[in-house]
C-alpha positions as CSV (number, residue, x, y, z in Angstrom):
1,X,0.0,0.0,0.0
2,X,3.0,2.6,-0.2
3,X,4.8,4.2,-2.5
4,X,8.1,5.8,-2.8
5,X,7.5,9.1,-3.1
6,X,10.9,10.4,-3.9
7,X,13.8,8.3,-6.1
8,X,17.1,8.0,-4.8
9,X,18.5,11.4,-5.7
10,X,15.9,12.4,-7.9
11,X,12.7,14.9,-7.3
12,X,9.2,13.9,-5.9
13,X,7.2,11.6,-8.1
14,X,4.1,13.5,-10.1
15,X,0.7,13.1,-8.3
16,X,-1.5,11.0,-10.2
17,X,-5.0,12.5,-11.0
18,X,-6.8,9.4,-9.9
19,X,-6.0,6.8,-7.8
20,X,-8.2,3.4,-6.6
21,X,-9.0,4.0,-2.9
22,X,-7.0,1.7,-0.6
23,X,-7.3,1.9,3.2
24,X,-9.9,1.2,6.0
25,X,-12.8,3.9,5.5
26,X,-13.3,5.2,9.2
27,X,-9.7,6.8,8.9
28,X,-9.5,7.5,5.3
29,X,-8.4,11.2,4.8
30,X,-10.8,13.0,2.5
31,X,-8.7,13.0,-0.1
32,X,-8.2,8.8,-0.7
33,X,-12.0,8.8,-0.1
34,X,-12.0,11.1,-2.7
35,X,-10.2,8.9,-4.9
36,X,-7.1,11.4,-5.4
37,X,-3.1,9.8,-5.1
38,X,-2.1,9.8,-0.9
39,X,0.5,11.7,0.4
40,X,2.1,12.4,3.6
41,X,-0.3,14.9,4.5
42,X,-3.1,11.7,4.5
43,X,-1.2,10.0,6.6
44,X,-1.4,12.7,9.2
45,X,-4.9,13.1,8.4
46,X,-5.6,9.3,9.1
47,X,-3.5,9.4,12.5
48,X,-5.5,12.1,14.0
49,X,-8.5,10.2,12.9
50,X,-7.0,7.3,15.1
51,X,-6.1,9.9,18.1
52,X,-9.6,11.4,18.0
53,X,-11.2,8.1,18.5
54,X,-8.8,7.0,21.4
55,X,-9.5,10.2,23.4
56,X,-13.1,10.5,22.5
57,X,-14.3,6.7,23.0
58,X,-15.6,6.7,19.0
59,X,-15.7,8.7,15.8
60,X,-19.3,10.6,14.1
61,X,-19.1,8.2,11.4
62,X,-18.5,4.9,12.9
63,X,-21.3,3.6,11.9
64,X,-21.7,4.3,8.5
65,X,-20.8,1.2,6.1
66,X,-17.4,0.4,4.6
67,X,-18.8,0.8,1.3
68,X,-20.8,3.8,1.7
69,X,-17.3,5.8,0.7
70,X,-19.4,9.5,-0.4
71,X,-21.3,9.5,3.4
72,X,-17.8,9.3,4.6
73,X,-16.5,11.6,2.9
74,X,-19.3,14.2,3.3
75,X,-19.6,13.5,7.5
76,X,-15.6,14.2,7.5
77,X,-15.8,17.7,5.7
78,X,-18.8,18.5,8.2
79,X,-16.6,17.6,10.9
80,X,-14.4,20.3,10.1
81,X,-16.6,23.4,10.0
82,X,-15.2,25.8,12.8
83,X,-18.9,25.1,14.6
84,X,-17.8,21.2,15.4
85,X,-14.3,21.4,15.9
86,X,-15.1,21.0,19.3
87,X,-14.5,17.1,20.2
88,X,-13.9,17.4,24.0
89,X,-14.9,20.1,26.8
90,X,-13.3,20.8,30.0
């Protein structure tokens, strides 16, 4: 599932414009679920995914369906409106 990103010596390997979605769905950055080439910046995206879920006990979208890829998608961008940043209180 990875890729080398950079060649020995030579400069970063040209994003593809599509790319097949691999992964788990529930931490999935947008951008795989959006069917676009992963970078490092997804793998960050997953991680706090995963970090959320530890210190919160579960994530909004847990329950949606592994195949049901566009609900993920659509609950994660919600997620980020300034208005639900919020995920715990003092």
């Amino acid at each position: 599932m990875s890729l080398m990103f950079r060649a020995e010596g030579k400069d970063l390997r040209l994003e593809r414009e599509q790319a097949a979605f691999r992964g788990t769905p529930r931490y999935a950055s947008i951008a795989a679920l959006s069917m676009k080439e992963q970078s490092r910046k997804d793998d960050l995206e997953s991680w706090w995914y995963m970090i959320v879920e530890l210190m919160v006990g579960h994530l909004p979208w847990q329950d949606v369906q592994r195949n049901h890829l566009e609900e993920f998608k659509t609950m994660k961008k919600n997620v980020r409106q300034p208005k639900n940043l919020k995920i715990v209180s003092n």
